[in-house]
PDB file of N, CA, C and O in Angstrom:
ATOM      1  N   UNK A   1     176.825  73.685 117.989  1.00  0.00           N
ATOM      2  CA  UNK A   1     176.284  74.931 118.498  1.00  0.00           C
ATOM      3  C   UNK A   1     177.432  75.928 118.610  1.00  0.00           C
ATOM      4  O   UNK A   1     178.542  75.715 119.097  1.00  0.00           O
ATOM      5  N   UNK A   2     176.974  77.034 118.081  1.00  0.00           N
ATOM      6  CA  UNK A   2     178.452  77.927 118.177  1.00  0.00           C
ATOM      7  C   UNK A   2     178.289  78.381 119.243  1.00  0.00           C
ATOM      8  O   UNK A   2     177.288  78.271 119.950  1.00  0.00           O
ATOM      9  N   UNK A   3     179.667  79.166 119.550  1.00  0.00           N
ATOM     10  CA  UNK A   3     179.969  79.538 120.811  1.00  0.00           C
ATOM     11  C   UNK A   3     178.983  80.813 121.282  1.00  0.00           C
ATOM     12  O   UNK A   3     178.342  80.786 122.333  1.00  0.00           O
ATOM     13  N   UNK A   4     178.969  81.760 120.483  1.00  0.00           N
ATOM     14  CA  UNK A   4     177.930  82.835 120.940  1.00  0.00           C
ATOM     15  C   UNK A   4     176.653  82.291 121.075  1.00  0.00           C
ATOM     16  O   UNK A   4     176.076  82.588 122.121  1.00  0.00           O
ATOM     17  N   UNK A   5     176.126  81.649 120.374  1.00  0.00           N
ATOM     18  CA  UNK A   5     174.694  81.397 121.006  1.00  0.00           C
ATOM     19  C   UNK A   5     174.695  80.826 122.152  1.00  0.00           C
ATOM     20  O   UNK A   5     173.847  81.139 122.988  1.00  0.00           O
ATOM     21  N   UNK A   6     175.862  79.668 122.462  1.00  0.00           N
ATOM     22  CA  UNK A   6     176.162  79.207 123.967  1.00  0.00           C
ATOM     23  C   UNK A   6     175.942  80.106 125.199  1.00  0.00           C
ATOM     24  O   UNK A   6     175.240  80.061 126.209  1.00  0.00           O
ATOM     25  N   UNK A   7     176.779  80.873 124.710  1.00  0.00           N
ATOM     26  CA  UNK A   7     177.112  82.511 125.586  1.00  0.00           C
ATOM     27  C   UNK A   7     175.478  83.198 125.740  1.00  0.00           C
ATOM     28  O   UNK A   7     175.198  83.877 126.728  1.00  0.00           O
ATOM     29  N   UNK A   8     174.894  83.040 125.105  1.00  0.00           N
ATOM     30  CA  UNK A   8     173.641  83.708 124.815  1.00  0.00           C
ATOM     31  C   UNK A   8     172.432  83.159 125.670  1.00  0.00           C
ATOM     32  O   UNK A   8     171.435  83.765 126.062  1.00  0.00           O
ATOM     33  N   UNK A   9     172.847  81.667 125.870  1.00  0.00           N
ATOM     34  CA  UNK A   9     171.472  81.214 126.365  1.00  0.00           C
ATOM     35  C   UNK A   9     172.429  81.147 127.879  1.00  0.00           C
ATOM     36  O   UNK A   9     171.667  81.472 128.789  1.00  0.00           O
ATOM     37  N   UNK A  10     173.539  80.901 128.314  1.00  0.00           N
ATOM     38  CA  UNK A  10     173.972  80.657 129.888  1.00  0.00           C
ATOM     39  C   UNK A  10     173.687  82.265 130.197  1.00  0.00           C
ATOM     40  O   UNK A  10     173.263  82.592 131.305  1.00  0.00           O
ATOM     41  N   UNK A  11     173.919  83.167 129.252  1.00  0.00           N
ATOM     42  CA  UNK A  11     173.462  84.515 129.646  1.00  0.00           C
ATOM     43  C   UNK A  11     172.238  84.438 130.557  1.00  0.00           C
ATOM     44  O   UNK A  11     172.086  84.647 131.760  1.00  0.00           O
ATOM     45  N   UNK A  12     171.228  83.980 129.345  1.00  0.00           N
ATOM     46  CA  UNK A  12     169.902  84.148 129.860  1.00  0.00           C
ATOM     47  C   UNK A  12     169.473  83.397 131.024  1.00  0.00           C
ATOM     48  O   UNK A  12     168.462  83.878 131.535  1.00  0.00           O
ATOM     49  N   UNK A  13     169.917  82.403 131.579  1.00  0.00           N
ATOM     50  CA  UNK A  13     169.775  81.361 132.263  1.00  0.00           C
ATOM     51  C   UNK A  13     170.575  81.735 133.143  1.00  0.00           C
ATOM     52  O   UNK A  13     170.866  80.781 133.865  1.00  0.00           O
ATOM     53  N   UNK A  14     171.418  83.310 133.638  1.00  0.00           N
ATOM     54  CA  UNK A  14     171.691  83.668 134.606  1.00  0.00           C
ATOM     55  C   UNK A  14     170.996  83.751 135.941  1.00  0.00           C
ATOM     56  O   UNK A  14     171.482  83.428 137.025  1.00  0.00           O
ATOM     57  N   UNK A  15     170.102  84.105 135.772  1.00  0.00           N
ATOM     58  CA  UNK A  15     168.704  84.289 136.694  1.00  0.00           C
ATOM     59  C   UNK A  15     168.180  83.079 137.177  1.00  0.00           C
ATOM     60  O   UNK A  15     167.870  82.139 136.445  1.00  0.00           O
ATOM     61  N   UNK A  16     168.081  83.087 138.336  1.00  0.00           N
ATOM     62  CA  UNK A  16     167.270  81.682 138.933  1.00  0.00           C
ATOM     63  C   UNK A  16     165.610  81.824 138.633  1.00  0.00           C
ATOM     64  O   UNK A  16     165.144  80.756 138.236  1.00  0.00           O
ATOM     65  N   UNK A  17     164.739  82.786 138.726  1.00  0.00           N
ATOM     66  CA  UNK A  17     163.744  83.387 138.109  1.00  0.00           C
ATOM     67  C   UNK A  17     163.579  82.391 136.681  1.00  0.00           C
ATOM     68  O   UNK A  17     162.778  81.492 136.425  1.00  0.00           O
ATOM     69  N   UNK A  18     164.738  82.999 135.871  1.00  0.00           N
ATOM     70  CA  UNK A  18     164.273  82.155 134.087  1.00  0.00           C
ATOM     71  C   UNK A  18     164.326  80.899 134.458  1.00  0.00           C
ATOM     72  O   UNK A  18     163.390  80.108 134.343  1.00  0.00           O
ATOM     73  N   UNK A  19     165.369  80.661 134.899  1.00  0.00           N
ATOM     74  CA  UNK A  19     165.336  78.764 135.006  1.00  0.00           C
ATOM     75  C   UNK A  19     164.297  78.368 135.448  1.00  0.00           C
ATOM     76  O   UNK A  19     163.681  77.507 134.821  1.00  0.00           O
ATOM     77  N   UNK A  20     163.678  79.003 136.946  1.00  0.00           N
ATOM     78  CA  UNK A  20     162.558  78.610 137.298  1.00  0.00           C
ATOM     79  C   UNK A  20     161.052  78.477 136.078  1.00  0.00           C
ATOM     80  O   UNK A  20     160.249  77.546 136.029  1.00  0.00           O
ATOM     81  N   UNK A  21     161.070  79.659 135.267  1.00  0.00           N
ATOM     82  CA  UNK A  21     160.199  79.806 133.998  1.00  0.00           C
ATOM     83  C   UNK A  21     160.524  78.824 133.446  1.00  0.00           C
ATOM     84  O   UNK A  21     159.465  78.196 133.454  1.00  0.00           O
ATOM     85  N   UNK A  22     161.323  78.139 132.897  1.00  0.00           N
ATOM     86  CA  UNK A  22     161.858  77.146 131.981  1.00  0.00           C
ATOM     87  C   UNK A  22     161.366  75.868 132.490  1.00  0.00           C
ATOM     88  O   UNK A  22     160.545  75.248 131.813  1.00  0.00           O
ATOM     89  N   UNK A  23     161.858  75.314 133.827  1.00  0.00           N
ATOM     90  CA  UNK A  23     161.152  74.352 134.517  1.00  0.00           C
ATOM     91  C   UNK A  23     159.998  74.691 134.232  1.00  0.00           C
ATOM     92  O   UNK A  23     159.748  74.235 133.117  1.00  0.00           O
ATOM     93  N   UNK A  24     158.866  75.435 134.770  1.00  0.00           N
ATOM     94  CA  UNK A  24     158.065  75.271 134.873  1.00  0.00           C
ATOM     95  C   UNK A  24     156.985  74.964 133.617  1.00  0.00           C
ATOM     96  O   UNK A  24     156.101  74.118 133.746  1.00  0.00           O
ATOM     97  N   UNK A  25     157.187  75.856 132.225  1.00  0.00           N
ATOM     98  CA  UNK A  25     157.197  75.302 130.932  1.00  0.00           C
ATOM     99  C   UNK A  25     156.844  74.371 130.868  1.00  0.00           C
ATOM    100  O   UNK A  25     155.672  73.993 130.851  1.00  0.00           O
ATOM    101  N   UNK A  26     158.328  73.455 130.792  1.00  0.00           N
ATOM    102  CA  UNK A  26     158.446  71.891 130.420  1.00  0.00           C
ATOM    103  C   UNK A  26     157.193  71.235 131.586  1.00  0.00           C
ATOM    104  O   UNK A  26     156.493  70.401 131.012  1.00  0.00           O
ATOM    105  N   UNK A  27     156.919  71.385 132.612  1.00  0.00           N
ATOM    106  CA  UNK A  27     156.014  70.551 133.768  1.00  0.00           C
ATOM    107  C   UNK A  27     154.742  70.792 133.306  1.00  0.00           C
ATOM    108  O   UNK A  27     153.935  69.866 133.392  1.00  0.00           O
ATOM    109  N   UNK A  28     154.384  71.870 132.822  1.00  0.00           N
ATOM    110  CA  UNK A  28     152.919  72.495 132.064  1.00  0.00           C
ATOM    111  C   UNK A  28     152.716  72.012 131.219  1.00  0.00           C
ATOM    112  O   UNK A  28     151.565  71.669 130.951  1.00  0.00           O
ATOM    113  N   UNK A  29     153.806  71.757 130.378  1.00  0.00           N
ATOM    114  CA  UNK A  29     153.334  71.472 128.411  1.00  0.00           C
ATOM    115  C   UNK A  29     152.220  70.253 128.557  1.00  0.00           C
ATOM    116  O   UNK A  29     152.297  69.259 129.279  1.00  0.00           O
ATOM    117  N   UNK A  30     151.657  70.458 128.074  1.00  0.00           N
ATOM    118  CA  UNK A  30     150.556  69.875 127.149  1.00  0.00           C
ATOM    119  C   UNK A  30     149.499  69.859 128.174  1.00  0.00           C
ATOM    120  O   UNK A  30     148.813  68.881 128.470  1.00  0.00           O
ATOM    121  N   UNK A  31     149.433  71.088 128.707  1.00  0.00           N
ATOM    122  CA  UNK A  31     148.082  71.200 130.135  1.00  0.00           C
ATOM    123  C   UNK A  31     147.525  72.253 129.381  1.00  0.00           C
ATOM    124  O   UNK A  31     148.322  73.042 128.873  1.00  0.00           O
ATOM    125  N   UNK A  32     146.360  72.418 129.211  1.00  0.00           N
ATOM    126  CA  UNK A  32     145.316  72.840 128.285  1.00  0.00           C
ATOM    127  C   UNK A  32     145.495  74.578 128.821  1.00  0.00           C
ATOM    128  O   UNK A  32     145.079  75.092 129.859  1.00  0.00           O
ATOM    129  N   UNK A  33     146.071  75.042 127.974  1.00  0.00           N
ATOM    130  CA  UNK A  33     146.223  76.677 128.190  1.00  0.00           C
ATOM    131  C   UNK A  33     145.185  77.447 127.117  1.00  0.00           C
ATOM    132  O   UNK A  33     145.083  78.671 127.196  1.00  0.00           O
ATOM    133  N   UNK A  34     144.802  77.075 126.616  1.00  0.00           N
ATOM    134  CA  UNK A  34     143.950  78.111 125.938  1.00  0.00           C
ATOM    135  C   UNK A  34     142.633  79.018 126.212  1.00  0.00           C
ATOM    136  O   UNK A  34     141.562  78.729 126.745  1.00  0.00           O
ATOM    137  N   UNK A  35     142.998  79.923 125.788  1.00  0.00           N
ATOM    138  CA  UNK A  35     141.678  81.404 125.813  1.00  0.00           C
ATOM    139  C   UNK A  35     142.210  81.508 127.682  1.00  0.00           C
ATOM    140  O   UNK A  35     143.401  81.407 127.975  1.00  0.00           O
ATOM    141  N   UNK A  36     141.418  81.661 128.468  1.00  0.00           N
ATOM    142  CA  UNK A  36     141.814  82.218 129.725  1.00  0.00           C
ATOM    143  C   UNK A  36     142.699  81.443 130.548  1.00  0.00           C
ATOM    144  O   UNK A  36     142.985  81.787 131.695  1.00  0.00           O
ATOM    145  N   UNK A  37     143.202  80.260 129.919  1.00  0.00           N
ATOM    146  CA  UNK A  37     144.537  79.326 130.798  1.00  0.00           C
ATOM    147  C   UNK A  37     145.515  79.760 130.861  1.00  0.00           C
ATOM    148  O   UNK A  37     146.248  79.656 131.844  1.00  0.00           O
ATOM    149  N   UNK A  38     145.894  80.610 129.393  1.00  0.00           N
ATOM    150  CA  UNK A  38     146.778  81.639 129.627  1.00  0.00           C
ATOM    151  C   UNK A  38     146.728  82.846 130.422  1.00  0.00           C
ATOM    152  O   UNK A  38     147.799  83.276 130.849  1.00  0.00           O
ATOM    153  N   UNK A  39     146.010  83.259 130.601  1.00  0.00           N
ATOM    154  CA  UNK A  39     146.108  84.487 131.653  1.00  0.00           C
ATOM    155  C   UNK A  39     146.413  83.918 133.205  1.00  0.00           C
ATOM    156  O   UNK A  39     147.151  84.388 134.070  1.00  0.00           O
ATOM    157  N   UNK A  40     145.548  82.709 133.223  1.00  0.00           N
ATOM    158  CA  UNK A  40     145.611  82.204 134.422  1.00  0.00           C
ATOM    159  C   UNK A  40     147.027  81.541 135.185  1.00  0.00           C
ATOM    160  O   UNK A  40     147.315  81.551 136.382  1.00  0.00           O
ATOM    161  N   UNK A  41     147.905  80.876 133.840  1.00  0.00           N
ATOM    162  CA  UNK A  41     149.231  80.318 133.999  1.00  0.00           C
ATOM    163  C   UNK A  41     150.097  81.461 134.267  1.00  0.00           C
ATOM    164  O   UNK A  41     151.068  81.342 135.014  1.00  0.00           O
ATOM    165  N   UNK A  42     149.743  82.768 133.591  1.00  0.00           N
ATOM    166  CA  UNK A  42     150.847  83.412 133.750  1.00  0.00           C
ATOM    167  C   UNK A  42     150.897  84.426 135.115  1.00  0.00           C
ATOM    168  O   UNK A  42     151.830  84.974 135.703  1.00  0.00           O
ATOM    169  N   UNK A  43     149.423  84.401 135.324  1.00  0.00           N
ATOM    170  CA  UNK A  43     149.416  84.729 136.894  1.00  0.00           C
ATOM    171  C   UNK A  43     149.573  83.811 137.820  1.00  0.00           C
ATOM    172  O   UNK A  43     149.631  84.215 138.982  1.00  0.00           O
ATOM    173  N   UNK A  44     149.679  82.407 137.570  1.00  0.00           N
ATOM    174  CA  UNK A  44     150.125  81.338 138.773  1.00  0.00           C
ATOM    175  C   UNK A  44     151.721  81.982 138.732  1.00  0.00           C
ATOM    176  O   UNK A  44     152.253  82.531 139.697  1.00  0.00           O
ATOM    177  N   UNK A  45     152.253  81.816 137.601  1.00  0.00           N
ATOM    178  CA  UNK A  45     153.366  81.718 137.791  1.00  0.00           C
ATOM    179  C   UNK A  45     154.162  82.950 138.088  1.00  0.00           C
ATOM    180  O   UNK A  45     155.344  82.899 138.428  1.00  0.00           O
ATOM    181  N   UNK A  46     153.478  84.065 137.949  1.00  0.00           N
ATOM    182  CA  UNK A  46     153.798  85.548 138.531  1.00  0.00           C
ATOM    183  C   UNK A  46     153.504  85.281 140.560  1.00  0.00           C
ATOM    184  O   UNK A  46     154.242  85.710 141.447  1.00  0.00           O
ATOM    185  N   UNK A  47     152.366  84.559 140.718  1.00  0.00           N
ATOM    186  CA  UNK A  47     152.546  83.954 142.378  1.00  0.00           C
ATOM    187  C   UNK A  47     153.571  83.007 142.451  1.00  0.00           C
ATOM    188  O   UNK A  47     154.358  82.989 143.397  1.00  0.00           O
ATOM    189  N   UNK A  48     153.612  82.284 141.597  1.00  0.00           N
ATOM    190  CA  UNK A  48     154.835  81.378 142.506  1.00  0.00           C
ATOM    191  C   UNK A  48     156.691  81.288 142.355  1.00  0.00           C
ATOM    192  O   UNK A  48     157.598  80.671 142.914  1.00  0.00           O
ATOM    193  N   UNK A  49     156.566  82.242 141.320  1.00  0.00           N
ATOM    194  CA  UNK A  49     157.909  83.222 141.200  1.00  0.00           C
ATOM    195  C   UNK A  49     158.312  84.869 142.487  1.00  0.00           C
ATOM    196  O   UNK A  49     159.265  85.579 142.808  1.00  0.00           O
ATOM    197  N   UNK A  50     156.785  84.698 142.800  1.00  0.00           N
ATOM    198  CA  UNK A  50     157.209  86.001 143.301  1.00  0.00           C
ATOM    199  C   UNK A  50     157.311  87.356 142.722  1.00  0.00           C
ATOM    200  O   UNK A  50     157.709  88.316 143.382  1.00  0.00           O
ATOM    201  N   UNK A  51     156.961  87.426 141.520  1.00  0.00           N
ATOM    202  CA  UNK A  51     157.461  88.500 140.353  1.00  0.00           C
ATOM    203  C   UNK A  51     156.098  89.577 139.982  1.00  0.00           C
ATOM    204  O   UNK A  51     154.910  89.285 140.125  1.00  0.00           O
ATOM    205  N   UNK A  52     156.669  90.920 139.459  1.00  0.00           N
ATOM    206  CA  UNK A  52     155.088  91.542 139.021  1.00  0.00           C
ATOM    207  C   UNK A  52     155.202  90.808 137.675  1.00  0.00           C
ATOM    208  O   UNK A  52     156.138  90.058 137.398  1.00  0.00           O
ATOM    209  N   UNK A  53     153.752  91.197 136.532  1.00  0.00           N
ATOM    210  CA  UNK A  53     153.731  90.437 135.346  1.00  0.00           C
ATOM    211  C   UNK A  53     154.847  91.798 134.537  1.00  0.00           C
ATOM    212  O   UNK A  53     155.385  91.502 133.471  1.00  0.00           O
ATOM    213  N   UNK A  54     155.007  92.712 134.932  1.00  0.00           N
ATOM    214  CA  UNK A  54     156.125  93.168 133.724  1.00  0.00           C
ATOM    215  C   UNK A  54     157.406  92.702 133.605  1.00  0.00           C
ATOM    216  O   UNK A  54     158.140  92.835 132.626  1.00  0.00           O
ATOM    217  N   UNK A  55     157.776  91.849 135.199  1.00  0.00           N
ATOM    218  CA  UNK A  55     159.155  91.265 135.385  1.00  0.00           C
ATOM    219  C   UNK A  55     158.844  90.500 134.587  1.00  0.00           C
ATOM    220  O   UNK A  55     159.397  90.537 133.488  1.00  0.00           O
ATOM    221  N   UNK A  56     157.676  89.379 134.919  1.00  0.00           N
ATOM    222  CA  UNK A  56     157.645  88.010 133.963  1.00  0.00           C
ATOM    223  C   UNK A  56     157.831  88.385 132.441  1.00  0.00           C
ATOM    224  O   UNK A  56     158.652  87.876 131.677  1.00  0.00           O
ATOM    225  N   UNK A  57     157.040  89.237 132.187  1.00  0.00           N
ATOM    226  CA  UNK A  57     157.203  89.379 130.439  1.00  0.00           C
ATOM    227  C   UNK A  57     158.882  89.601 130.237  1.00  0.00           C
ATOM    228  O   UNK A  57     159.451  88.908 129.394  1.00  0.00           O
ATOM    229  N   UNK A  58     159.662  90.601 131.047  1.00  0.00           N
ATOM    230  CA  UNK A  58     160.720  90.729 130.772  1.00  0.00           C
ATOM    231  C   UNK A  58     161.603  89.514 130.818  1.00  0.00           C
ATOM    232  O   UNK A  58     162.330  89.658 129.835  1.00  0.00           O
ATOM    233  N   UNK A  59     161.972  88.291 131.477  1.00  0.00           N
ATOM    234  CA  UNK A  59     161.889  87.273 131.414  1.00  0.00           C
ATOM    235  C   UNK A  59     161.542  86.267 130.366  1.00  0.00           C
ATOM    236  O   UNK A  59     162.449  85.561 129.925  1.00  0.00           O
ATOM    237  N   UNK A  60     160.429  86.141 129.962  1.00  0.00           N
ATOM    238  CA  UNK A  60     159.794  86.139 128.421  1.00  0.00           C
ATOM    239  C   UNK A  60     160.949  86.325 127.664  1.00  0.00           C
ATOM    240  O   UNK A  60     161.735  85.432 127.347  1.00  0.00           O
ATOM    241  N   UNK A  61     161.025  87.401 127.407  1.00  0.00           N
ATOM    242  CA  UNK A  61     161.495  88.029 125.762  1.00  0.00           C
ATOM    243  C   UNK A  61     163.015  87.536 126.105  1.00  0.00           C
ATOM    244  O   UNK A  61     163.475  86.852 125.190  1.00  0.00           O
ATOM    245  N   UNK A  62     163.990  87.741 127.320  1.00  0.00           N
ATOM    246  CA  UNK A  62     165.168  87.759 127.125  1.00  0.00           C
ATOM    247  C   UNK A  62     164.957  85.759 127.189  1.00  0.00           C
ATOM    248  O   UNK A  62     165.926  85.299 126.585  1.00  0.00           O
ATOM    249  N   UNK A  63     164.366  85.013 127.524  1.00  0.00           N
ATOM    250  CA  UNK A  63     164.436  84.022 126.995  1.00  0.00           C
ATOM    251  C   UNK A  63     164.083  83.312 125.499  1.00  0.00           C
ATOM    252  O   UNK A  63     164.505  82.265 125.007  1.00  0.00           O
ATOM    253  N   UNK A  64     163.277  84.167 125.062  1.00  0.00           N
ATOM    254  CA  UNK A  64     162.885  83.898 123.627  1.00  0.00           C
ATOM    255  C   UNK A  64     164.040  84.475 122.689  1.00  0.00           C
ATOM    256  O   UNK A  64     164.465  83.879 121.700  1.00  0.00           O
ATOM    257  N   UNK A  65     164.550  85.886 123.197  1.00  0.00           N
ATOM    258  CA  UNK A  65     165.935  86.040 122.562  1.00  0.00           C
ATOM    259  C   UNK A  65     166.847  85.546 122.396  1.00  0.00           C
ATOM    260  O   UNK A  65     167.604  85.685 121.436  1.00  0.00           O
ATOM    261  N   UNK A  66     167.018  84.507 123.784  1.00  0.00           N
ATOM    262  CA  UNK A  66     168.138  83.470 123.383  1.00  0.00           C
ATOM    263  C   UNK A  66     167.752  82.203 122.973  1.00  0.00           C
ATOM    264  O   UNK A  66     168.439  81.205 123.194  1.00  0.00           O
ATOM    265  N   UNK A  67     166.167  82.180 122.101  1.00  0.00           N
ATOM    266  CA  UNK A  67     166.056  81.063 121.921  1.00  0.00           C
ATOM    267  C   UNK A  67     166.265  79.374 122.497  1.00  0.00           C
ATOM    268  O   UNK A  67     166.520  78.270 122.017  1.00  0.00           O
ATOM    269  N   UNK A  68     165.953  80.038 123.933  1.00  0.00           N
ATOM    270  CA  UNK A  68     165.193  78.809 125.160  1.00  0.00           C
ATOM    271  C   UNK A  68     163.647  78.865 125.179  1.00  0.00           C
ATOM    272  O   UNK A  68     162.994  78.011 125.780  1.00  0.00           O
ATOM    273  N   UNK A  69     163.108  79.836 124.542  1.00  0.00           N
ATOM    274  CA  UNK A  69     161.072  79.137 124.731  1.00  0.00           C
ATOM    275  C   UNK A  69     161.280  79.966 123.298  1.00  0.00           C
ATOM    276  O   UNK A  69     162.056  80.884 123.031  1.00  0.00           O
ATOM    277  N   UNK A  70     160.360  79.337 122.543  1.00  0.00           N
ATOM    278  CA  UNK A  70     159.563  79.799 121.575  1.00  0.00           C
ATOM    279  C   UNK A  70     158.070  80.354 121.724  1.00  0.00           C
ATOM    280  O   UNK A  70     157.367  79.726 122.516  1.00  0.00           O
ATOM    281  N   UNK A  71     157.604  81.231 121.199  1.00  0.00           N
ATOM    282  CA  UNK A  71     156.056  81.734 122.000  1.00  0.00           C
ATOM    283  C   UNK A  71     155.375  81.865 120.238  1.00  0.00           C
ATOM    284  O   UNK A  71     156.064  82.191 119.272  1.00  0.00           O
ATOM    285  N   UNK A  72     154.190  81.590 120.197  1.00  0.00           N
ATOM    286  CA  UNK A  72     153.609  81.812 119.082  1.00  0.00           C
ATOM    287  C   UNK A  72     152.490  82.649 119.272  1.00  0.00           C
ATOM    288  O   UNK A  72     152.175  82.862 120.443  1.00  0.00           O
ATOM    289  N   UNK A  73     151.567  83.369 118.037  1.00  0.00           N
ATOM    290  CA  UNK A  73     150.791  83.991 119.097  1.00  0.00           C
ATOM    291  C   UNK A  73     149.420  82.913 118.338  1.00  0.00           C
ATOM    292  O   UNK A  73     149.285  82.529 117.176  1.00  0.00           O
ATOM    293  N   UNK A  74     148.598  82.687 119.524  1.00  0.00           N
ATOM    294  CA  UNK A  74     146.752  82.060 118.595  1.00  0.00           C
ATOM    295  C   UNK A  74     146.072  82.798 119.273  1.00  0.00           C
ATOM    296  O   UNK A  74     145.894  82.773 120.490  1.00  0.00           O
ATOM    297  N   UNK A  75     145.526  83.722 118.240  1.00  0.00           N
ATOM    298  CA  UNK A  75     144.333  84.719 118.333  1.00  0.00           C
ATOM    299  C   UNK A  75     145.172  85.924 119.301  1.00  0.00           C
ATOM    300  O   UNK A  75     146.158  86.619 119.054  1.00  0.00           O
ATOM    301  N   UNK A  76     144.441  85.829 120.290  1.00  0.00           N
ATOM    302  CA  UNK A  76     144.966  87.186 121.441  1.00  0.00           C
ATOM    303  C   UNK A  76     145.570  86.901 122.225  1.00  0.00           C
ATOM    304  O   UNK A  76     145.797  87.659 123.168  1.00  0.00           O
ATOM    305  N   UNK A  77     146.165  85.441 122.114  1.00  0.00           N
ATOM    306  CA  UNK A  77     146.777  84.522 123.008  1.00  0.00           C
ATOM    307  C   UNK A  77     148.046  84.149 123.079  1.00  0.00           C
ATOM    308  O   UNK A  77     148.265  83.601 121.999  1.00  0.00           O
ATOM    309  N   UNK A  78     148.995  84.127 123.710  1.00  0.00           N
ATOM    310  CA  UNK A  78     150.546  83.362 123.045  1.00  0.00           C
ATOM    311  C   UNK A  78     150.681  82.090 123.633  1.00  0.00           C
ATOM    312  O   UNK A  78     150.118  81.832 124.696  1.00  0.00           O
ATOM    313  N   UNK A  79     151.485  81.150 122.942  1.00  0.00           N
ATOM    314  CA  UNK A  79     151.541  79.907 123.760  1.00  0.00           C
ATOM    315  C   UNK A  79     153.133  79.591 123.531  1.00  0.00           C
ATOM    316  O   UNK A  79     153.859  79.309 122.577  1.00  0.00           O
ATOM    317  N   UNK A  80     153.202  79.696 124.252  1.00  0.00           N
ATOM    318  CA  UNK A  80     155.200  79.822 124.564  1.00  0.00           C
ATOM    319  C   UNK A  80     155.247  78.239 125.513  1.00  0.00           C
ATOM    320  O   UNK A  80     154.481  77.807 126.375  1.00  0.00           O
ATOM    321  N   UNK A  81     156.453  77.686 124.922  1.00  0.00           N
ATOM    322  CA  UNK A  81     157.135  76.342 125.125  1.00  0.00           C
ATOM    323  C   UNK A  81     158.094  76.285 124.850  1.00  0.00           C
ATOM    324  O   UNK A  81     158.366  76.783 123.758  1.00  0.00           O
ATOM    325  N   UNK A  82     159.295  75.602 125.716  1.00  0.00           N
ATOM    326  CA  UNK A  82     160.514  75.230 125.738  1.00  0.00           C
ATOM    327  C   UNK A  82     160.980  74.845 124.654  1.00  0.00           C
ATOM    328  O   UNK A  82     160.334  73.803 124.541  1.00  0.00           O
ATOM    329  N   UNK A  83     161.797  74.904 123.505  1.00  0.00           N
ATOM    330  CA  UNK A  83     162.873  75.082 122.581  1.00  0.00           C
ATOM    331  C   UNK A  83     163.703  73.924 122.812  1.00  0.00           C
ATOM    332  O   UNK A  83     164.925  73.970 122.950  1.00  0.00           O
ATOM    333  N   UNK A  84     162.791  72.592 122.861  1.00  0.00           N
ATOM    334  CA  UNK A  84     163.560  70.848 123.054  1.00  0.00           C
ATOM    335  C   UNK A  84     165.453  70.943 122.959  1.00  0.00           C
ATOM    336  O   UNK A  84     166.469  70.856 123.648  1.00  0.00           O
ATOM    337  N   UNK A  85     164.887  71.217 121.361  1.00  0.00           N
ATOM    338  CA  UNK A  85     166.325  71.226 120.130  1.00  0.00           C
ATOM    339  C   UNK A  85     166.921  71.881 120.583  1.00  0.00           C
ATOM    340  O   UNK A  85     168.009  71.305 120.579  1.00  0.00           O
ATOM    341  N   UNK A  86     167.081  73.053 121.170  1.00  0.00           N
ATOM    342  CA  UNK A  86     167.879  73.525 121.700  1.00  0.00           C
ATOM    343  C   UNK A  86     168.761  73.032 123.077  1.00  0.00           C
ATOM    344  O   UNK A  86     169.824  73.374 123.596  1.00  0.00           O
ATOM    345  N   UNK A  87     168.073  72.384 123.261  1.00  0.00           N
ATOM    346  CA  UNK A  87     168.218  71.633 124.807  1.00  0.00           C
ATOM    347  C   UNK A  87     168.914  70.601 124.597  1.00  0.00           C
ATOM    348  O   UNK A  87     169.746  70.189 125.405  1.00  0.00           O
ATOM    349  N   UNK A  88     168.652  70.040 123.453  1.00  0.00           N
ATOM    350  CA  UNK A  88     169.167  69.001 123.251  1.00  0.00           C
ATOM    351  C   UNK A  88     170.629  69.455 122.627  1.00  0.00           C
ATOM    352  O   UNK A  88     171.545  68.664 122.851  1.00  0.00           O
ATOM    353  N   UNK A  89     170.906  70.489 121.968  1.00  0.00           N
ATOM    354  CA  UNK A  89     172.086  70.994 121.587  1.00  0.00           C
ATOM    355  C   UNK A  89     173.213  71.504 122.631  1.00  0.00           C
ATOM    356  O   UNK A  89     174.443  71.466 122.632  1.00  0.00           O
ATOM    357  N   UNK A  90     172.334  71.947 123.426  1.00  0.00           N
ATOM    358  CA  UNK A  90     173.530  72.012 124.700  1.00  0.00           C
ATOM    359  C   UNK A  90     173.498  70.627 125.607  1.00  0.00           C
ATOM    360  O   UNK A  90     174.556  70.543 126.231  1.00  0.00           O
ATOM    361  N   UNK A  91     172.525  69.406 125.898  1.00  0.00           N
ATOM    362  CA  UNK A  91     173.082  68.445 126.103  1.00  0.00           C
ATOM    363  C   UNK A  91     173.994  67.989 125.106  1.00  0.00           C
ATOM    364  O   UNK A  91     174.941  67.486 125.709  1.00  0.00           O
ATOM    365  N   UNK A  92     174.122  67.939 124.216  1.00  0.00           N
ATOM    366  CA  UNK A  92     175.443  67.341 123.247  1.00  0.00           C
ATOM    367  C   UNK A  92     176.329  68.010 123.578  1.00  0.00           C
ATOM    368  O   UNK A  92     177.199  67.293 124.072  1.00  0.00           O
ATOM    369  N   UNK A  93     176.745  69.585 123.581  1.00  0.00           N
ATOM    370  CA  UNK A  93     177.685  70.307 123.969  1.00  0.00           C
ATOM    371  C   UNK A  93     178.215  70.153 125.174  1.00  0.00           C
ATOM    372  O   UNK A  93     178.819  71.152 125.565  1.00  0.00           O
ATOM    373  N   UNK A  94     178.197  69.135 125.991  1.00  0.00           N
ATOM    374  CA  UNK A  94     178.397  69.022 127.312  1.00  0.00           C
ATOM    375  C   UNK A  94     178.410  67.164 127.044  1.00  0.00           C
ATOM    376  O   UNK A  94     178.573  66.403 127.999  1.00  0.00           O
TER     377      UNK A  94
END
């Protein structure tokens, strides 16, 4: 893993907020989000972050920028999940 992308994701993972998003991800995956699960997850997790949903989205993107969640979109929907390989690249790096 090169060094800037290193730099890129401890960037993003500055925030106790993202980490918290990140945990929470990985504890969700494979809990049935589709058509209104998503709206519903992302307002649990706008309550249990504490956050409005424009913080969360902002959150979102600077984690997908550093390539810690991947988000795809199905239909009108996105389904965003933790970036394993990546995880697993900074466990090796360490």
């Amino acid at each position: 893993m090169e060094l800037d992308e290193m730099a890129k994701v401890f960037k993003a993972l500055g925030c106790g907020q993202r980490i918290r998003i990140v945990q929470m991800l990985r504890e969700w995956e494979g809990i049935d989000t589709c058509c209104d699960g998503v709206l519903k997850a992302f307002t649990r997790m706008c309550d249990e972050i504490e956050v409005s949903r424009s913080t969360l989205s902002h959150h979102f993107k600077e984690l997908e920028n550093a390539g810690l969640i991947v988000c795809e979109r199905q239909g009108q929907a996105m389904q965003c999940k933790v970036n394993e390989a990546l995880l697993a690249k900074m466990k090796d790096f360490f």
